[in-house]
N, C-alpha and C positions, 0 to 999 in steps of 0.2 A: 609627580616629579619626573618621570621617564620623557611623559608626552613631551614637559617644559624644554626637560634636557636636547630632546628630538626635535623641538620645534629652535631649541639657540643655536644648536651644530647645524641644520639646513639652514637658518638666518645668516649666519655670520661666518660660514666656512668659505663662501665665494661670496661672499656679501650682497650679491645678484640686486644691486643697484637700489635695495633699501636699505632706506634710513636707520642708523643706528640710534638708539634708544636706550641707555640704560634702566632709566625709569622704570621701564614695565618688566625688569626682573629683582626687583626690591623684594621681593620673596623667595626666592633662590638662594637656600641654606648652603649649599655647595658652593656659591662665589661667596658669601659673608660679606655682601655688599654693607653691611649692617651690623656691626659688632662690638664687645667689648673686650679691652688688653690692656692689664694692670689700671685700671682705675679711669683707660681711656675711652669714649665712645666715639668710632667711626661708623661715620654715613654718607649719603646722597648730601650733595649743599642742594640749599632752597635759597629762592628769591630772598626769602628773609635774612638770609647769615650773609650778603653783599656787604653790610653797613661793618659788622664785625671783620670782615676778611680786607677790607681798607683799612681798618684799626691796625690788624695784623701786618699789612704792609707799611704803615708810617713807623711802626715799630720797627720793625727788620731794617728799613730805609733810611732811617733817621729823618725822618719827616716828611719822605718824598712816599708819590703813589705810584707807582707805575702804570697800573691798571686803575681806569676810573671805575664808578657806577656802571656806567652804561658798558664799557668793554665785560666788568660780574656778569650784567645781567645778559647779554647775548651769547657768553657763555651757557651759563646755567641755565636761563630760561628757553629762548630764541632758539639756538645753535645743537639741533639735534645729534650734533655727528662730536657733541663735545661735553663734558660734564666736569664738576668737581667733587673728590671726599675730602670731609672736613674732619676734622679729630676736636671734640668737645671734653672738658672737666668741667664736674660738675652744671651742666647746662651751658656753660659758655666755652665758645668756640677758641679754639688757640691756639688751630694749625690748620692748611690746605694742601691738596696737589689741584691742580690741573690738568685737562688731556684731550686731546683734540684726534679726533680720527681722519687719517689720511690716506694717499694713493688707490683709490676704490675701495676704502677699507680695513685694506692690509696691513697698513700703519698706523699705530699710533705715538702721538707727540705731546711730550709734559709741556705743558703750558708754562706752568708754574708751580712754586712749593716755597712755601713758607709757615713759619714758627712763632708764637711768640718768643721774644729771647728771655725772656723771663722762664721759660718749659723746653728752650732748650738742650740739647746732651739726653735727656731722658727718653732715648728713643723711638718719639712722636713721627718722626721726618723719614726716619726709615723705615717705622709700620706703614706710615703714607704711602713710599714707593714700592714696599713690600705687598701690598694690597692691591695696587691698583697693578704692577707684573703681574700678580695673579689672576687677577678680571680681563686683564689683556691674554695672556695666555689661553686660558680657558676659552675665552671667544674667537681663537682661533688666527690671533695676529701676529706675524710675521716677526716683526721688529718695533723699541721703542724710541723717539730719541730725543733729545733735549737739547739746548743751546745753555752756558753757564759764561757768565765771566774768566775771561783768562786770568785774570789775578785775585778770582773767590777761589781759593785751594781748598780750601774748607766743604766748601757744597761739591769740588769736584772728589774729594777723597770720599766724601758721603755717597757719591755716583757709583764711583769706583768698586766701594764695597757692595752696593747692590747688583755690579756685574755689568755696567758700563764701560765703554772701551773710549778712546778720541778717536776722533773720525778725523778729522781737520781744524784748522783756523778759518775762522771767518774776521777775517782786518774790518778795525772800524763795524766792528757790526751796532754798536748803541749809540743813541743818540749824540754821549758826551765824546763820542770817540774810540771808546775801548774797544778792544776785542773781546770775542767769544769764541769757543770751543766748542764743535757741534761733536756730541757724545751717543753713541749707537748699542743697543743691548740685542743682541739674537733671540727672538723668544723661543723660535723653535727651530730645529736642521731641516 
């Protein structure tokens, strides 16, 4: 465990221009890439859970996708410098975040995060964020940030409580017009 630990703090402290990888620390007891919390399991998403995690979004969306197929899987599969945890009951999947690693490294960026609304309020959404601050920290990243709806209050009080500030307005940032709120967490001084 030491070596492990030795070999993530030289990986990922100056990121020295590789690839970031979570995959290859799924046995790393100390991040709990991989866990259970009151009846939920979170893990790594695989190519497989893309089909479920568009489910997930026509729900939250009201029918709409944001993310196709192909944007999941170049996420999860392709896209070394980015990954998803999923939150399962029972064997089926019914929450994601997203996260994408930025600026040499330094940064990382929620993609995305969503719930069934059927398992919403039951704390799903915030062991998500709660998790993946902790994976970010641990490996030695700066800051985290995320883009939300100006008129989802809801996802931004949920930000809020995990220690998200507003950064600024971004006018017009979605496609239909609306704005967004770019949101910034200090991981470490």
């Amino acid at each position: 465990m030491k070596k492990l630990k030795t070999l993530l703090t030289t990986t990922f402290k100056g990121f020295s221009g590789k690839k970031f990888n979570p995959r290859r620390y799924l046995e790393m007891a100390d991040i709990d890439l991989e866990h259970d919390r009151e009846g939920v399991h979170y893990r790594l998403a695989d190519r497989v859970d893309i089909v479920a995690l568009l489910a997930i979004e026509r729900d939250v969306y009201n029918g709409d996708i944001p993310w196709t197929f192909s944007h999941f899987e170049h996420e999860i599969v392709k896209n070394d410098e980015a990954f998803f945890i999923v939150a399962e009951i029972s064997g089926s999947v019914v929450g994601f975040i997203g996260t994408r690693i930025n600026h040499h490294g330094q940064d990382a960026h929620v993609t995305n995060l969503a719930v069934f609304k059927a398992f919403q309020g039951q704390q799903i959404a915030s062991t998500l964020i709660e998790q993946l601050i902790s994976l970010m920290a641990a490996l030695g990243k700066n800051v985290m940030t995320l883009e939300v709806r100006r008129d989802n209050t809801k996802a931004q009080g949920l930000y809020r409580r995990q220690g998200f500030v507003t950064d600024k307005l971004l006018p017009q940032y979605y496609e239909d017009g609306a704005d967004a709120i770019w949101m910034v967490k200090e991981l470490k001084k």
